[in-house]
MIVOZA-567814 format. One record per residue (C-alpha): x, y, z; residue in three letters. Coordinates in pm, whole numbers, plus 50000, padded with zeros to 5 digits. Layout:
<r <X, Y, Z>, 'Ala'>,
...
END
This chain:
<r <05556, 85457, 95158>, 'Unk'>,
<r <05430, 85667, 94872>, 'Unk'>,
<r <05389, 85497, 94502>, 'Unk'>,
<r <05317, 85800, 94220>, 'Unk'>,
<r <05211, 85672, 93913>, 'Unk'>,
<r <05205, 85899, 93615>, 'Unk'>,
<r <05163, 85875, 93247>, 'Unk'>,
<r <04905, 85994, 92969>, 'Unk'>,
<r <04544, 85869, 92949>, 'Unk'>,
<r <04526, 85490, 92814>, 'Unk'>,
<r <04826, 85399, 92927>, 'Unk'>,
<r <04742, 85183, 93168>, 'Unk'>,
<r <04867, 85372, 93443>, 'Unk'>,
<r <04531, 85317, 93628>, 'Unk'>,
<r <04507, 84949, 93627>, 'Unk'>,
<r <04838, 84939, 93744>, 'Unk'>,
<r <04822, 85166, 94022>, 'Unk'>,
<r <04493, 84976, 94183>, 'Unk'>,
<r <04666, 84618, 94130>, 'Unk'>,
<r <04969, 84786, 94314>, 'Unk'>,
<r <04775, 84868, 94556>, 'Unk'>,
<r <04587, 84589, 94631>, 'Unk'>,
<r <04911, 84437, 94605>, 'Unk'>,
<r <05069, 84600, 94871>, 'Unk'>,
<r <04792, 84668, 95086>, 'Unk'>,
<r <04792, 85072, 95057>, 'Unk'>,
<r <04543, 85314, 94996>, 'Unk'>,
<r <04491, 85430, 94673>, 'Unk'>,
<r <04371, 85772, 94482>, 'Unk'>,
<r <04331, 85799, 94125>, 'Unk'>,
<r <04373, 86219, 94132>, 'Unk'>,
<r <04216, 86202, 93806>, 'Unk'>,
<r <03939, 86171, 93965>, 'Unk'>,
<r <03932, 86504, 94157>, 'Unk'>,
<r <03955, 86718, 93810>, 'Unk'>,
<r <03678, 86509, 93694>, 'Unk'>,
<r <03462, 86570, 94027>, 'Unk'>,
<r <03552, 86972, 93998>, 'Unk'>,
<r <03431, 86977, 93651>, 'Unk'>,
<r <03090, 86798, 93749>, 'Unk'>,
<r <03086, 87098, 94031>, 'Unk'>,
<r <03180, 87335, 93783>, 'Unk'>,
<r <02905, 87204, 93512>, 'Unk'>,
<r <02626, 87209, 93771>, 'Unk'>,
<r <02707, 87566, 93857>, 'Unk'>,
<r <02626, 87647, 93518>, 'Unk'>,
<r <02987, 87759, 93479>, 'Unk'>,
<r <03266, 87709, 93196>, 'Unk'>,
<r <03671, 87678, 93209>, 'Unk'>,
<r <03671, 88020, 93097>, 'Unk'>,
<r <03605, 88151, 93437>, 'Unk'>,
<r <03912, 87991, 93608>, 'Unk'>,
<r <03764, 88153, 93964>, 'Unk'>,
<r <03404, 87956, 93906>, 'Unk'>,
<r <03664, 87683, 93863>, 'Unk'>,
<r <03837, 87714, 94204>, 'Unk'>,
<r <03565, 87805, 94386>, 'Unk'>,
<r <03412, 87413, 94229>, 'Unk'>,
<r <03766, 87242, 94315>, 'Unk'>,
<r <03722, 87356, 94675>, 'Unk'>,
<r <03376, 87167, 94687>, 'Unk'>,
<r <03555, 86873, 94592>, 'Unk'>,
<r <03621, 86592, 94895>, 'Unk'>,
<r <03586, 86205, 94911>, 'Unk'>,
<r <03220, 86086, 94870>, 'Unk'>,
<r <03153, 86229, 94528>, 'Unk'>,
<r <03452, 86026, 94384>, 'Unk'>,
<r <03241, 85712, 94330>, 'Unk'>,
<r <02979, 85964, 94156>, 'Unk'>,
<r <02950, 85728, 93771>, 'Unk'>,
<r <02914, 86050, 93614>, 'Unk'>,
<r <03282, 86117, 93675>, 'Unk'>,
<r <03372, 85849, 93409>, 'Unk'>,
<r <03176, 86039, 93099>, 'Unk'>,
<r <03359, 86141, 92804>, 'Unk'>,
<r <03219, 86465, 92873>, 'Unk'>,
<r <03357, 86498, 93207>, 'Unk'>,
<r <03680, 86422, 93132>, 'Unk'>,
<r <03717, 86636, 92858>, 'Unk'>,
<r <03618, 86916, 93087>, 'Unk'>,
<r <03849, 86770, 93324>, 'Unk'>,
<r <04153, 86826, 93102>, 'Unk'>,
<r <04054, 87161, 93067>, 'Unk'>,
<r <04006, 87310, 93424>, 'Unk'>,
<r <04351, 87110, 93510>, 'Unk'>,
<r <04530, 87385, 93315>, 'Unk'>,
<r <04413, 87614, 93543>, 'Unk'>,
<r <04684, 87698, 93844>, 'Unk'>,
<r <04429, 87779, 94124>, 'Unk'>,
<r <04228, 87469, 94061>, 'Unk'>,
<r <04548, 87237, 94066>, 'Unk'>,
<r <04696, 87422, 94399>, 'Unk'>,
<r <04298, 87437, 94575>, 'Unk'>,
<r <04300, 87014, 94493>, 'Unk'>,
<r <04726, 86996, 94597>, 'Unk'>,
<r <04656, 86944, 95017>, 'Unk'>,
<r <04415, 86735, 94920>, 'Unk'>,
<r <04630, 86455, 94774>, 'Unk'>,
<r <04929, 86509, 95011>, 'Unk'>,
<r <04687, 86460, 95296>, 'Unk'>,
<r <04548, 86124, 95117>, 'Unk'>,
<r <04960, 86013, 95050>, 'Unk'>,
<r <05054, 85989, 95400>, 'Unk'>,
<r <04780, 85745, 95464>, 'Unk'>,
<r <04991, 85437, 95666>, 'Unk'>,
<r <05090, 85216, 95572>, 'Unk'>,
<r <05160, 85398, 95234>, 'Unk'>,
<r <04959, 85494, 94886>, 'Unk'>,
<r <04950, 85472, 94546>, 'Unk'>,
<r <04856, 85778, 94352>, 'Unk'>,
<r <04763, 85781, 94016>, 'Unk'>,
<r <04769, 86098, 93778>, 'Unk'>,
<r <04993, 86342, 93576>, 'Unk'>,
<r <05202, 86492, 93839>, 'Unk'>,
<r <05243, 86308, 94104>, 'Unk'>,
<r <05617, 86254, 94092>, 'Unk'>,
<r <05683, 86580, 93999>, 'Unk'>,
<r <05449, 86765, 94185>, 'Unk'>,
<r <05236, 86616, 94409>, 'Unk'>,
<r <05445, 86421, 94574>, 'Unk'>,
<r <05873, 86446, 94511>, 'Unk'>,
<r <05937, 86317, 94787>, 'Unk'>,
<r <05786, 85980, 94667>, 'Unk'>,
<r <06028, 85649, 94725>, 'Unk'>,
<r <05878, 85522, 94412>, 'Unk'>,
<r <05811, 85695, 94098>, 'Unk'>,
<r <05667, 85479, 93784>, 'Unk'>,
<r <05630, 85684, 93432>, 'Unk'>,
<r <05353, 85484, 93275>, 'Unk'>,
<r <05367, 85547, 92862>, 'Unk'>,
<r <05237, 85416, 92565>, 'Unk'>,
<r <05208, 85494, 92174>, 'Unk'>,
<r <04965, 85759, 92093>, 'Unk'>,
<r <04821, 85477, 91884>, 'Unk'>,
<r <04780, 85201, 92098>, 'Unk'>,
<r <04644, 85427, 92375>, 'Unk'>,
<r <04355, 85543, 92144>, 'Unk'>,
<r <04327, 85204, 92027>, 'Unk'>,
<r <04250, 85096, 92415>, 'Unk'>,
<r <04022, 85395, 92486>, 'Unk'>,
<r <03818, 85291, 92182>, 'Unk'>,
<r <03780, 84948, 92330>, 'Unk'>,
<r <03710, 85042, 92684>, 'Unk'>,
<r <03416, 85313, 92566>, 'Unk'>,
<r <03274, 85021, 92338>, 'Unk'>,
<r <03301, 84764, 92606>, 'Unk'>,
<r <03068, 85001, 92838>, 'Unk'>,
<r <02818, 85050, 92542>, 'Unk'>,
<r <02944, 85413, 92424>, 'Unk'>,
<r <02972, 85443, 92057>, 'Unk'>,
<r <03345, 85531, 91954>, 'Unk'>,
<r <03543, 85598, 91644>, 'Unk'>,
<r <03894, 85573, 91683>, 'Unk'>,
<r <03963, 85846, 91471>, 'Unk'>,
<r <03756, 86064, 91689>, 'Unk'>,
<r <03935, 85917, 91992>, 'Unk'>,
<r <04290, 85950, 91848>, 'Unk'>,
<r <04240, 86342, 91795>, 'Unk'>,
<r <04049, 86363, 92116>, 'Unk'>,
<r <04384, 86212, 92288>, 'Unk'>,
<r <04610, 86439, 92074>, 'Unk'>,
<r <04452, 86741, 92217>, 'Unk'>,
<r <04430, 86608, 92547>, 'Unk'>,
<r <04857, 86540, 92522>, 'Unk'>,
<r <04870, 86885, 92390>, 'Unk'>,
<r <04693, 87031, 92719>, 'Unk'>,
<r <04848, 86805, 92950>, 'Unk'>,
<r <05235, 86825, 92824>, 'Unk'>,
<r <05216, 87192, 92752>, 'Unk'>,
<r <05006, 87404, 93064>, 'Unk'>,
<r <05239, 87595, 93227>, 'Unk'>,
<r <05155, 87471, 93589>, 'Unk'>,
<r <05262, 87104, 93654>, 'Unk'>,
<r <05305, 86992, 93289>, 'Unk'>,
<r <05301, 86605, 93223>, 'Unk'>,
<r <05669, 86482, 93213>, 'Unk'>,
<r <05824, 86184, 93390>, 'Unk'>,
<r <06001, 86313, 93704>, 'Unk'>,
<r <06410, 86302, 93691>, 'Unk'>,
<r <06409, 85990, 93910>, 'Unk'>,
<r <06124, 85807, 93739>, 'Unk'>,
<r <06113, 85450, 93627>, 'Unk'>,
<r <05963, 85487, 93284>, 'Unk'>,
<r <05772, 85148, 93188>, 'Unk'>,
<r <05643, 85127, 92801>, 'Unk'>,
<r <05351, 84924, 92774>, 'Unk'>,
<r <05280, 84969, 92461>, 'Unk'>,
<r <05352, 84580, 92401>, 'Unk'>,
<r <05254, 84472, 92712>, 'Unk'>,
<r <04995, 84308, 92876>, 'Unk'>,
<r <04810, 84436, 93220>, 'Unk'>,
<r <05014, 84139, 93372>, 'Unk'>,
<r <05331, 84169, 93282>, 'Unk'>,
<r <05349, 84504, 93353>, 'Unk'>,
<r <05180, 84446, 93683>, 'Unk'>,
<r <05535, 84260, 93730>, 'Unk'>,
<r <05787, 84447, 93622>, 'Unk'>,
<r <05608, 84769, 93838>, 'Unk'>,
<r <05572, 84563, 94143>, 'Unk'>,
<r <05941, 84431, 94128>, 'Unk'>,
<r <06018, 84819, 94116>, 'Unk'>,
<r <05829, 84900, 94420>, 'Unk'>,
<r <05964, 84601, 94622>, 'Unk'>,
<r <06332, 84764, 94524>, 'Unk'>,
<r <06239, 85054, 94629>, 'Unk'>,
<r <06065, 84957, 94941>, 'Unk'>,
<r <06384, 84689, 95063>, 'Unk'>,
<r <06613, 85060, 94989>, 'Unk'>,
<r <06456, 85254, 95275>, 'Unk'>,
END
């Protein structure tokens, strides 16, 4: 069974998708994480965005081991990230990739922007993870001071803005919820009871086969 979990950064989408599947006993693959490891490539190679074949040529590096790399988690990173995911060569070079990971038995939970849509349409379960512009900055703030990175959340709310901006309007795989998504707000929600309402989805959707 395939789980895609989408949404915008801070939404939660990432806590959610690892308690699903721990849950449920499936694999799971926050895709994030594969932008993240070709910009690392792409930064050691000494090369920029701008040259969108120095980008493929660093998604094509990218496989399984360097996903634990701590760098990947850097505000730097993942600004570079959301650039270099704009790019249509880098997205279709990291595409097999993830398809290969989803049909890991007994299923998997993939989290990321275009999963649903994308990725993976074929997925029995679909989950739109959202949240207020606001309250998503407001948790990014938190998380950055809780690992000792200085963070004002005005800086943080424009850095998310533009990050929306790239995300919702690249021409390749744009972030939208996919026509048969469950969209969840969490916006006043705890990790928990979201945690609940998502897994009751999944069960649904699992008991339909």
């Amino acid at each position: 069974m395939i789980v895609a979990i989408d949404g915008p950064a801070a939404s939660g989408k990432g806590t959610l998708a690892r308690r699903l599947a721990a849950h449920f006993g499936y694999a799971f693959l926050d895709t994030g994480l594969l932008y993240r490891a070709t910009a690392l490539h792409l930064l050691e190679a000494g090369g920029t965005p701008a040259d969108a074949a120095a980008a493929e040529r660093a998604a094509q590096r990218v496989g399984g081991a360097e996903l634990l790399d701590p760098r990947l988690r850097s505000e730097e990173i993942g600004r570079l990230a959301s650039a270099v995911a704009v790019i249509p060569a880098v997205r279709t070079a990291l595409l097999e990739f993830q398809r290969r990971f989803a049909a890991t038995p007994p299923g998997a939970v993939l989290d990321g922007r275009d999963i649903g849509t994308v990725v993976c349409p074929e997925a029995e379960a679909k989950i739109y993870i959202t949240a207020s512009l606001e309250e998503r900055a407001r948790r990014r703030a938190k998380e950055l001071r809780d690992r000792g990175v200085e963070a004002i959340y005005e800086r943080v709310l424009q850095d998310m803005q533009e990050r929306d901006r790239r995300d919702s309007e690249r021409r390749t795989a744009p972030l939208r919820p996919a026509d048969d998504a469950f969209v969840l707000d969490t916006t006043a929600l705890d990790a928990e009871a979201a945690f609940v309402i998502a897994r009751d989805y999944v069960v649904k959707r699992r008991d339909a086969r």
